[in-house]
KOLBAMI-60673 format. One record per atom (N, C-alpha, C, CB): residue number from 1; x, y, z; atom name. Coordinates in steps of 0.05 Angstrom, whole numbers. Glycine has a CB too. Layout:
BEGIN
(atom NUM (X Y Z) CA)
...
This chain:
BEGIN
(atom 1 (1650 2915 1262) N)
(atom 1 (1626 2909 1279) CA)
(atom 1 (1612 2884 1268) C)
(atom 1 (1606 2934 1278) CB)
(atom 2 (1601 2862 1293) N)
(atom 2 (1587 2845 1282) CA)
(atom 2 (1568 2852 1266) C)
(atom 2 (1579 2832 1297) CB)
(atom 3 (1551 2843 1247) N)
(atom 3 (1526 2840 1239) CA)
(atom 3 (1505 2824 1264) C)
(atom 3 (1529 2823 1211) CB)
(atom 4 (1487 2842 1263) N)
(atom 4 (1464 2826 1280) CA)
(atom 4 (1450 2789 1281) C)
(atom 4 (1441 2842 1269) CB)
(atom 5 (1461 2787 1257) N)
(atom 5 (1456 2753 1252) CA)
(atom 5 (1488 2740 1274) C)
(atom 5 (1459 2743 1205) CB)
(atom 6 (1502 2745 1268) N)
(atom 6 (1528 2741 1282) CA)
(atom 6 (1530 2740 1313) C)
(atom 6 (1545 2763 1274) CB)
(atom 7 (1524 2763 1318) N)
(atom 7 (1522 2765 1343) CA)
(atom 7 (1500 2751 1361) C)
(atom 7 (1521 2789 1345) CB)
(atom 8 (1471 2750 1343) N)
(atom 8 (1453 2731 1351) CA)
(atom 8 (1469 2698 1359) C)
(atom 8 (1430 2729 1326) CB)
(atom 9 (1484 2686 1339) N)
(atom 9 (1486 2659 1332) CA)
(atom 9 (1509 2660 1360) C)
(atom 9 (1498 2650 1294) CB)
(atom 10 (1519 2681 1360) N)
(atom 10 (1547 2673 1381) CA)
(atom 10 (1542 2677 1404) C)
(atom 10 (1575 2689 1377) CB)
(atom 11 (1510 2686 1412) N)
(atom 11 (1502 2681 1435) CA)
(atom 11 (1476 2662 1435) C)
(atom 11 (1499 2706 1447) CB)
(atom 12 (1475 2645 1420) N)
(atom 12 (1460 2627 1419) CA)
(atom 12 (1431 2635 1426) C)
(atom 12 (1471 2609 1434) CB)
(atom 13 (1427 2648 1409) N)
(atom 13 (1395 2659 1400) CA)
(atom 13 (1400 2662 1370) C)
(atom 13 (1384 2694 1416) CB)
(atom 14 (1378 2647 1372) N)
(atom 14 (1350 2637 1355) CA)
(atom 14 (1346 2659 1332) C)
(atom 14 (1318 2635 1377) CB)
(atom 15 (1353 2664 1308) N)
(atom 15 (1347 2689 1288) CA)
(atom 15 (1319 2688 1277) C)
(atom 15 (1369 2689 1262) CB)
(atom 16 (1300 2702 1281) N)
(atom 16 (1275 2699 1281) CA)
(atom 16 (1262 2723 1263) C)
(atom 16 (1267 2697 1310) CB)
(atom 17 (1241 2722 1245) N)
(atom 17 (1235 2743 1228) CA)
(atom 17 (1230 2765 1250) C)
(atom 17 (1212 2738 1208) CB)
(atom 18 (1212 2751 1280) N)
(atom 18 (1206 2769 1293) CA)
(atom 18 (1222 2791 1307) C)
(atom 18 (1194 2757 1305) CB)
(atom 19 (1257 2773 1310) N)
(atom 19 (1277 2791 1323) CA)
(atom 19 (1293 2806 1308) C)
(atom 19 (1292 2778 1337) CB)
(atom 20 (1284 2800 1277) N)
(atom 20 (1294 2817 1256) CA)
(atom 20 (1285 2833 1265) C)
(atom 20 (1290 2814 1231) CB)
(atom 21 (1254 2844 1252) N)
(atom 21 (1237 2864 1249) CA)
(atom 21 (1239 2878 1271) C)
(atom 21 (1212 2856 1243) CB)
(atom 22 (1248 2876 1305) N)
(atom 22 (1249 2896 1324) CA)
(atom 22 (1268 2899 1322) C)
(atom 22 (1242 2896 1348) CB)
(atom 23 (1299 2880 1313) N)
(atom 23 (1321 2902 1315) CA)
(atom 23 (1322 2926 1283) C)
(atom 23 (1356 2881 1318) CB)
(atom 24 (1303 2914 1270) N)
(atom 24 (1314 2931 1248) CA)
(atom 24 (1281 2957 1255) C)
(atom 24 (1317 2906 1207) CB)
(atom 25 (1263 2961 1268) N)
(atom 25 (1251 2978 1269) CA)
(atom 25 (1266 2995 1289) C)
(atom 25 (1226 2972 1273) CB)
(atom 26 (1284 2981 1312) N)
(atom 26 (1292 2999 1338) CA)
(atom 26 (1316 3015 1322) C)
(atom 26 (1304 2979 1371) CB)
(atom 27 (1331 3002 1305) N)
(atom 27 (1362 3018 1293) CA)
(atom 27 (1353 3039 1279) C)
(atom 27 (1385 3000 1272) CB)
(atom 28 (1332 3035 1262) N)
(atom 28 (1314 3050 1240) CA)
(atom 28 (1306 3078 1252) C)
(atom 28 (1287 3033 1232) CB)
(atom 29 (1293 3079 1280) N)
(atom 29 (1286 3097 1292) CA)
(atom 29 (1309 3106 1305) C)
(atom 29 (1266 3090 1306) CB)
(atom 30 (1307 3135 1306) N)
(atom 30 (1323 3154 1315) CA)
(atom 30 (1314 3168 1344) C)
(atom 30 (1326 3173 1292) CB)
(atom 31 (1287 3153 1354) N)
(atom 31 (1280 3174 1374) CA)
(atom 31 (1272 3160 1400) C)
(atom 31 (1256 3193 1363) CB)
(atom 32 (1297 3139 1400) N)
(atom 32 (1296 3114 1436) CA)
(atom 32 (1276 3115 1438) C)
(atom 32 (1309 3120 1469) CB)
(atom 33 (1261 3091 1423) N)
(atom 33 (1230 3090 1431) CA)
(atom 33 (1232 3075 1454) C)
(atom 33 (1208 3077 1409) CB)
(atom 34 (1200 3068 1466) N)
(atom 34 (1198 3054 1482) CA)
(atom 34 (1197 3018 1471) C)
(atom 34 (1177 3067 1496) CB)
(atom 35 (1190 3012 1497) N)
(atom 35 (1171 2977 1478) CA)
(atom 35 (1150 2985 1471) C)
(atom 35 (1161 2944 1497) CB)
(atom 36 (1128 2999 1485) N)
(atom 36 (1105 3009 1471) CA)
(atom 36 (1102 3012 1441) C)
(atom 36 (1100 3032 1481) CB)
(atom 37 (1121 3034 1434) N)
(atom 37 (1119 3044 1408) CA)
(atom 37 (1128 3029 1394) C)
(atom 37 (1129 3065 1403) CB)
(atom 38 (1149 3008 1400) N)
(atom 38 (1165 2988 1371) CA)
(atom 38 (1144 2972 1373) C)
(atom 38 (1199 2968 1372) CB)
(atom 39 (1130 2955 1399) N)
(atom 39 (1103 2939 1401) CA)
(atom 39 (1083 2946 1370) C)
(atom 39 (1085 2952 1434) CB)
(atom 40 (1072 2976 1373) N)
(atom 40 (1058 2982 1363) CA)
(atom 40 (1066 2982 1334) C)
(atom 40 (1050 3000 1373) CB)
(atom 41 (1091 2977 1319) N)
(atom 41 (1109 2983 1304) CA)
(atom 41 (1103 2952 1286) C)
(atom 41 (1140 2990 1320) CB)
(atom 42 (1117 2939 1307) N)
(atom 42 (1122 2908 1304) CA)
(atom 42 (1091 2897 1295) C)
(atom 42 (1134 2894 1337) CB)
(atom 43 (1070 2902 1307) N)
(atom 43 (1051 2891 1313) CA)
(atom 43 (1032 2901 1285) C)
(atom 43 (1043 2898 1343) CB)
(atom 44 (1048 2921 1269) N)
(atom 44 (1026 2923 1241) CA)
(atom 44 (1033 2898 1218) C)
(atom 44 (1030 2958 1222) CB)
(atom 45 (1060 2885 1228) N)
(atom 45 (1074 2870 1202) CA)
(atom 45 (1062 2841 1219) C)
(atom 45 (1118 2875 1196) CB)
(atom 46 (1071 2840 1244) N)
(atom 46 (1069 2809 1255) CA)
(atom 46 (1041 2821 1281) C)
(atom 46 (1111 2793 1274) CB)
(atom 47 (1023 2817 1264) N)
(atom 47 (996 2818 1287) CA)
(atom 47 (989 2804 1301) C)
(atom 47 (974 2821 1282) CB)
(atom 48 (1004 2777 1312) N)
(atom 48 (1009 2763 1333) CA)
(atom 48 (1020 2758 1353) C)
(atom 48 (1010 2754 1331) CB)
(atom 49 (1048 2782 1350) N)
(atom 49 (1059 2788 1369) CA)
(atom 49 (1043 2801 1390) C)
(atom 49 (1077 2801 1361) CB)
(atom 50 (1063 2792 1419) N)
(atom 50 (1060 2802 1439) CA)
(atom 50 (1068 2827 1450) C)
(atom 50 (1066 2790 1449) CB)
(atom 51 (1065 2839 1467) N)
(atom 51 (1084 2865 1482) CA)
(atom 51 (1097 2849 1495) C)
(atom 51 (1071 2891 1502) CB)
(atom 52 (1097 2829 1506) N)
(atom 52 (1111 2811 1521) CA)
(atom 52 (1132 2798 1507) C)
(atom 52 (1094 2792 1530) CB)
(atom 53 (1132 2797 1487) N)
(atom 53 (1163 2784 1473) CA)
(atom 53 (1167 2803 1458) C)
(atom 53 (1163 2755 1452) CB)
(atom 54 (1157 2836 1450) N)
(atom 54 (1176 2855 1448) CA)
(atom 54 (1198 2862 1469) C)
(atom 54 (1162 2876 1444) CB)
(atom 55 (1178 2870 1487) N)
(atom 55 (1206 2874 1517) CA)
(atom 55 (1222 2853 1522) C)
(atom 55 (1193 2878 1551) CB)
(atom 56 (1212 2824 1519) N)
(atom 56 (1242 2803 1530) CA)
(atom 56 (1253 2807 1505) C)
(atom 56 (1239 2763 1540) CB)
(atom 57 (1237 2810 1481) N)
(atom 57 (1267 2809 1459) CA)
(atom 57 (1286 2841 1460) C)
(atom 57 (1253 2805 1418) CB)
(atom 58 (1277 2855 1471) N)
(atom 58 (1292 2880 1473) CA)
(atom 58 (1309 2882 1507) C)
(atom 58 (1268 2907 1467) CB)
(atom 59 (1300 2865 1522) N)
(atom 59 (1314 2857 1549) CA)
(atom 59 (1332 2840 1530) C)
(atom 59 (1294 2839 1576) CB)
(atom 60 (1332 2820 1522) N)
(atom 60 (1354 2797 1514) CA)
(atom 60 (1370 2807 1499) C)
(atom 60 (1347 2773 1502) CB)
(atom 61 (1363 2828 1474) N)
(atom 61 (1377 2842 1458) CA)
(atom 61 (1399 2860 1473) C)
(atom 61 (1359 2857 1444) CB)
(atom 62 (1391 2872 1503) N)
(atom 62 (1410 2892 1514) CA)
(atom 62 (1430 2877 1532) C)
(atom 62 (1394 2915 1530) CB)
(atom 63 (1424 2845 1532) N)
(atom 63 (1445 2829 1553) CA)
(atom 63 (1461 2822 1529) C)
(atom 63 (1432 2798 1575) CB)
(atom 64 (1464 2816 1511) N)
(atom 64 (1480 2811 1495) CA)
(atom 64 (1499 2829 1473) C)
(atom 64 (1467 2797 1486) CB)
(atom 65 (1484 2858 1488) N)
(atom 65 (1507 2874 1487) CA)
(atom 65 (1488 2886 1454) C)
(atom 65 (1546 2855 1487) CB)
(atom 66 (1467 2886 1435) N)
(atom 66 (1459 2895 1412) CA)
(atom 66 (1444 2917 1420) C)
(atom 66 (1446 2874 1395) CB)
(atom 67 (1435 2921 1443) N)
(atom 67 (1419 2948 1455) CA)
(atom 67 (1438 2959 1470) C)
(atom 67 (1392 2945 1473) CB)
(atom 68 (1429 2985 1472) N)
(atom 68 (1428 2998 1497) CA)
(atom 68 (1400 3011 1511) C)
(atom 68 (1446 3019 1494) CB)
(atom 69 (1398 3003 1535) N)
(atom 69 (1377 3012 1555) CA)
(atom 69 (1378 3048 1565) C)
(atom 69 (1384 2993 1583) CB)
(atom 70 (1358 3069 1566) N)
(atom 70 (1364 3082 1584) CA)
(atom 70 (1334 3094 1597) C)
(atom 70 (1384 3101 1573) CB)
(atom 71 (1345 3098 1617) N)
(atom 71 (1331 3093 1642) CA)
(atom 71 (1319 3119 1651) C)
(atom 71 (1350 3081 1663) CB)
(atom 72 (1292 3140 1642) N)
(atom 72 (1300 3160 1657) CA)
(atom 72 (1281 3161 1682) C)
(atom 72 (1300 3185 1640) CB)
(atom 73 (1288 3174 1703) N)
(atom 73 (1261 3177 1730) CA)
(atom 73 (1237 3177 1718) C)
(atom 73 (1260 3206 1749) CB)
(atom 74 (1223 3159 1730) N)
(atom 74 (1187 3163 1726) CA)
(atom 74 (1180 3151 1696) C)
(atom 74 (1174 3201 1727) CB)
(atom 75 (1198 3145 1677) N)
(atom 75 (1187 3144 1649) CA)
(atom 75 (1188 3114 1644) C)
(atom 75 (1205 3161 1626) CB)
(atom 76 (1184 3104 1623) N)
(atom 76 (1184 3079 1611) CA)
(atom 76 (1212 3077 1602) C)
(atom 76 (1164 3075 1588) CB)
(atom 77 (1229 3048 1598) N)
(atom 77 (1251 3047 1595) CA)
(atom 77 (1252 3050 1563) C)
(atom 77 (1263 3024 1608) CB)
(atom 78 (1275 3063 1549) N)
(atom 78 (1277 3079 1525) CA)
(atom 78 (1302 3058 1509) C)
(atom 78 (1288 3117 1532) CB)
(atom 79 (1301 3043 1491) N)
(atom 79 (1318 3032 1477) CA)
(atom 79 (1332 3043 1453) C)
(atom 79 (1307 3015 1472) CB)
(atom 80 (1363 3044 1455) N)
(atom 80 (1379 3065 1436) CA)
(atom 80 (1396 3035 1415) C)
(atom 80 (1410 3094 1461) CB)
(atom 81 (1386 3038 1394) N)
(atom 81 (1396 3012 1374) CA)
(atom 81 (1423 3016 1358) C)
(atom 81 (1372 3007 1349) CB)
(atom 82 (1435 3050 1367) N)
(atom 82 (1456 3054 1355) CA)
(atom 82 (1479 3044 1373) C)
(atom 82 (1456 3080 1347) CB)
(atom 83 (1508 3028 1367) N)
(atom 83 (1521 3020 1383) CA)
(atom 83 (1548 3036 1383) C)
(atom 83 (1521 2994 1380) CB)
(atom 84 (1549 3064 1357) N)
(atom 84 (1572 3072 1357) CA)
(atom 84 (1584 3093 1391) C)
(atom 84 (1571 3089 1328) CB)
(atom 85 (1601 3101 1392) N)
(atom 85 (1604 3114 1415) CA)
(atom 85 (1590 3145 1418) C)
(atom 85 (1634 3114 1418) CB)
(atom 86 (1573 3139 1423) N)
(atom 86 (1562 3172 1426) CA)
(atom 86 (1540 3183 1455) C)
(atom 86 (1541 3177 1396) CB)
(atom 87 (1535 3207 1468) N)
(atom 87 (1533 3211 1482) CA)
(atom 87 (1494 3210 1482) C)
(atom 87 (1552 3231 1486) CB)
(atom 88 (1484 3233 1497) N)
(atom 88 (1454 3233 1494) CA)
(atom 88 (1443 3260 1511) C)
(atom 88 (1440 3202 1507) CB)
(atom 89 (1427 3271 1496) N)
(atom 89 (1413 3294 1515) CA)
(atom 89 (1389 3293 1512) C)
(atom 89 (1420 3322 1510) CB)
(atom 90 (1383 3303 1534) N)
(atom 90 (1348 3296 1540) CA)
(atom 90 (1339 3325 1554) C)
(atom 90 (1340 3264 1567) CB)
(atom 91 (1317 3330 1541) N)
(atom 91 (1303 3344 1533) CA)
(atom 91 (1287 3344 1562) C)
(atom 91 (1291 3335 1506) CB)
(atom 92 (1283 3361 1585) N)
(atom 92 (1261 3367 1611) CA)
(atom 92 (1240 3369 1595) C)
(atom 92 (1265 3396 1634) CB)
(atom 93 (1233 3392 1579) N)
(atom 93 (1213 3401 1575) CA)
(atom 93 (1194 3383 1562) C)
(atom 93 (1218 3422 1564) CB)
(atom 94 (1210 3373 1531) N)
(atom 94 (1194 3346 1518) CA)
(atom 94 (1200 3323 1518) C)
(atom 94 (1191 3346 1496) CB)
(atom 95 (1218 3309 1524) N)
(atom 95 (1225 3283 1542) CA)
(atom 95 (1241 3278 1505) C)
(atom 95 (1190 3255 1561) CB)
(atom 96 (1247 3292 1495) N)
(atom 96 (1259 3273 1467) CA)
(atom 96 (1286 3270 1484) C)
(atom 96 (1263 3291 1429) CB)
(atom 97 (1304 3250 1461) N)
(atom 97 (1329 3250 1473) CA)
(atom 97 (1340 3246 1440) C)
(atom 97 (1336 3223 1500) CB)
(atom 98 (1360 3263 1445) N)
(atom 98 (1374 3262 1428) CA)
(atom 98 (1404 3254 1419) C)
(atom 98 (1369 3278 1426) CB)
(atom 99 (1415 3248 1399) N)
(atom 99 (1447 3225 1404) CA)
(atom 99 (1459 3260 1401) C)
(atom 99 (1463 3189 1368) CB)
(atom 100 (1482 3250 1412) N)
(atom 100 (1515 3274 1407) CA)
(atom 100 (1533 3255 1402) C)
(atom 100 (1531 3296 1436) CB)
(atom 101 (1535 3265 1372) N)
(atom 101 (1562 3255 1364) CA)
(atom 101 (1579 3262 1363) C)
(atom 101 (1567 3249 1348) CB)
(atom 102 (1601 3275 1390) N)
(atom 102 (1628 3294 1387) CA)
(atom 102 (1646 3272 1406) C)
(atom 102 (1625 3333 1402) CB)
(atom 103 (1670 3267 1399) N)
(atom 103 (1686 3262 1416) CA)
(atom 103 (1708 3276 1429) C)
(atom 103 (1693 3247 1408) CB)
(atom 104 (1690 3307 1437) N)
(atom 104 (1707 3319 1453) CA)
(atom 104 (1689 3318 1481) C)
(atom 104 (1717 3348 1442) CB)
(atom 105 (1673 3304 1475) N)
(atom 105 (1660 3287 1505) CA)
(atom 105 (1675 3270 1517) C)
(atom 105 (1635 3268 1502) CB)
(atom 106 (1691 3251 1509) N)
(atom 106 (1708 3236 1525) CA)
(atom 106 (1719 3236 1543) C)
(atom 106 (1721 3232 1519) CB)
(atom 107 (1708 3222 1571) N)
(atom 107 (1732 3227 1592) CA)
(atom 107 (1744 3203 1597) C)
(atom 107 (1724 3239 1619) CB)
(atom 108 (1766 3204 1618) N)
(atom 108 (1779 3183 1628) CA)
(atom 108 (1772 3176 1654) C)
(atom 108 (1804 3187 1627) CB)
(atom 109 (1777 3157 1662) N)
(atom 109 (1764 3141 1680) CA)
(atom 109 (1788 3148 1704) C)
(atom 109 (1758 3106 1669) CB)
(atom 110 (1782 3164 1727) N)
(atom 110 (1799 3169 1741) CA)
(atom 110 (1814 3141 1754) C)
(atom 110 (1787 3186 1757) CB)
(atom 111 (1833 3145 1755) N)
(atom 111 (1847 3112 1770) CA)
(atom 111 (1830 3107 1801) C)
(atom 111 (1891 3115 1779) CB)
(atom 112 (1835 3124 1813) N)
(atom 112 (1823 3117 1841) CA)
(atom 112 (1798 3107 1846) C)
(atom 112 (1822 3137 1856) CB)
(atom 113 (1784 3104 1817) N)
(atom 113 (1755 3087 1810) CA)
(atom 113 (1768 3056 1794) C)
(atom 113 (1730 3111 1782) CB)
(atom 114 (1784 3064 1765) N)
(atom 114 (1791 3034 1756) CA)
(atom 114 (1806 3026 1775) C)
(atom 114 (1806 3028 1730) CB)
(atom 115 (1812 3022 1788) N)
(atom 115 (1829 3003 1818) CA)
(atom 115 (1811 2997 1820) C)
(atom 115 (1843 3012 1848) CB)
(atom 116 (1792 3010 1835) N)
(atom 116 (1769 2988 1855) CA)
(atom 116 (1746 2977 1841) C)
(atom 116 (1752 3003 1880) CB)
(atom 117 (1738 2985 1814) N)
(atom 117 (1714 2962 1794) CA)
(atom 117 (1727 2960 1773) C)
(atom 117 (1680 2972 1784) CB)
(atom 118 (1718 2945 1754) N)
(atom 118 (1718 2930 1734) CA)
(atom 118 (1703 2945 1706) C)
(atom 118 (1705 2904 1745) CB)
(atom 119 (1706 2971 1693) N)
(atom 119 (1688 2983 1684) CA)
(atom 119 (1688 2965 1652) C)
(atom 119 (1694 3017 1687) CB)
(atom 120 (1663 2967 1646) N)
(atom 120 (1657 2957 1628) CA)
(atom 120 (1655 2980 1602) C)
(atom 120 (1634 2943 1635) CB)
(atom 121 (1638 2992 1615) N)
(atom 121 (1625 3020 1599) CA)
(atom 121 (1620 3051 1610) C)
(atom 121 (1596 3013 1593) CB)
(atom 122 (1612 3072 1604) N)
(atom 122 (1616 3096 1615) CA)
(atom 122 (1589 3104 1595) C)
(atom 122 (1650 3111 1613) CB)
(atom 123 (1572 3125 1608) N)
(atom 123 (1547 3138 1595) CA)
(atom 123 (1544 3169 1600) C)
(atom 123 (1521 3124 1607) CB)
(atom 124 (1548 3184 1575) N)
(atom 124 (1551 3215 1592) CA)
(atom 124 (1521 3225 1575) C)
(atom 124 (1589 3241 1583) CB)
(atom 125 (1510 3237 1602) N)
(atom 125 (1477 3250 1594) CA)
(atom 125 (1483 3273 1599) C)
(atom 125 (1447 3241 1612) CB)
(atom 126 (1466 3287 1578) N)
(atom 126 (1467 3319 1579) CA)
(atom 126 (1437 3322 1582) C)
(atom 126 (1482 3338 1548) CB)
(atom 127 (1425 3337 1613) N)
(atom 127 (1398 3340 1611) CA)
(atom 127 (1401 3375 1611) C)
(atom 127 (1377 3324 1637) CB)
(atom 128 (1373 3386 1597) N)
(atom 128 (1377 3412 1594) CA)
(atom 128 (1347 3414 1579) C)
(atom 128 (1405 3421 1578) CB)
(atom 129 (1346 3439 1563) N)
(atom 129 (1317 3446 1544) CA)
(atom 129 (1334 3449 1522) C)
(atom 129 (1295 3476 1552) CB)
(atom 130 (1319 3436 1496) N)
(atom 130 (1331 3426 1472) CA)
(atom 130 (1322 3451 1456) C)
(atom 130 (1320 3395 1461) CB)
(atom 131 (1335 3454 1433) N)
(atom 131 (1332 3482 1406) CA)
(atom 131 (1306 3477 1400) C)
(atom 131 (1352 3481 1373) CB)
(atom 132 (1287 3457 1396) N)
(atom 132 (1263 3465 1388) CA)
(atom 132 (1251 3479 1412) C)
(atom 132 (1248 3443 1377) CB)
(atom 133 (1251 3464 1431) N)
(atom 133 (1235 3472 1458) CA)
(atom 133 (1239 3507 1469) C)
(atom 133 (1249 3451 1485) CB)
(atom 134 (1267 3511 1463) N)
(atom 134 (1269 3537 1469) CA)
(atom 134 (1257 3552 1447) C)
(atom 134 (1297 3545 1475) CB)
(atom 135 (1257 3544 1417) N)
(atom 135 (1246 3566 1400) CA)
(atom 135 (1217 3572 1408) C)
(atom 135 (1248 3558 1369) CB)
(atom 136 (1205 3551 1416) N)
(atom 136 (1182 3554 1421) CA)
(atom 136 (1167 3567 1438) C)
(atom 136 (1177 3540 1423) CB)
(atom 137 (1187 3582 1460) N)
(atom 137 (1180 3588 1490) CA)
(atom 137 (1166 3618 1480) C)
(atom 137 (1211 3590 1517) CB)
């Protein structure tokens, strides 16, 4: 796997203390924050930052392939800094999301789909009510 400096330089962005500090607070965190929360994160070390160049640096971060985006109905978009192959479940009741690391998640891409696109990537979500949420009921 690249290093983050690497992958910056080979897409011709700029290595910046500021794009340190959000990729290394977003990988650090385990719980797909939003921009809000790394904002608020970012913004105790560099108190001149914007929320506005958190989100384009976490938009530019996910075109160049160092994020992943996920998207749920109605919510703020959730940034996942881990790039190994793993799945995600999300939580109805408390909106956490959580990684799954099993690779007996794996599927194959039926042919009668790779014929007709070009797949890049594949995303498997498990929504449901999570072990804390149920202990709690």
């Amino acid at each position: 796997m690249e290093s983050f400096t690497e992958l910056c330089k080979k897409n011709n962005l700029k290595v910046t203390p500021q794009r340190i500090l959000i990729y290394k607070e977003l990988v650090e965190s385990k719980d797909h924050p939003s921009t809000e929360v790394l904002y608020k994160k970012v913004k105790k070390i560099f108190s001149t930052i914007s929320f506005d160049t958190v989100y384009r640096t976490l938009l530019t971060f996910s075109k160049i392939g160092i994020v992943d985006i996920l998207t749920l109905p109605g919510e703020p978009k959730r940034f996942d800094g881990d790039k190994s192959r793993h799945y995600h479940f999300i939580c109805k009741n408390c909106d956490n999301i959580i990684d799954i690391h099993d690779n007996s998640c794996n599927i194959e891409i039926p042919e009668s789909i790779s014929q007709k696109f070009d797949i890049s990537d594949s995303k498997i979500i498990f929504v449901g009510i999570c072990d804390k949420c149920i202990k709690n009921k």
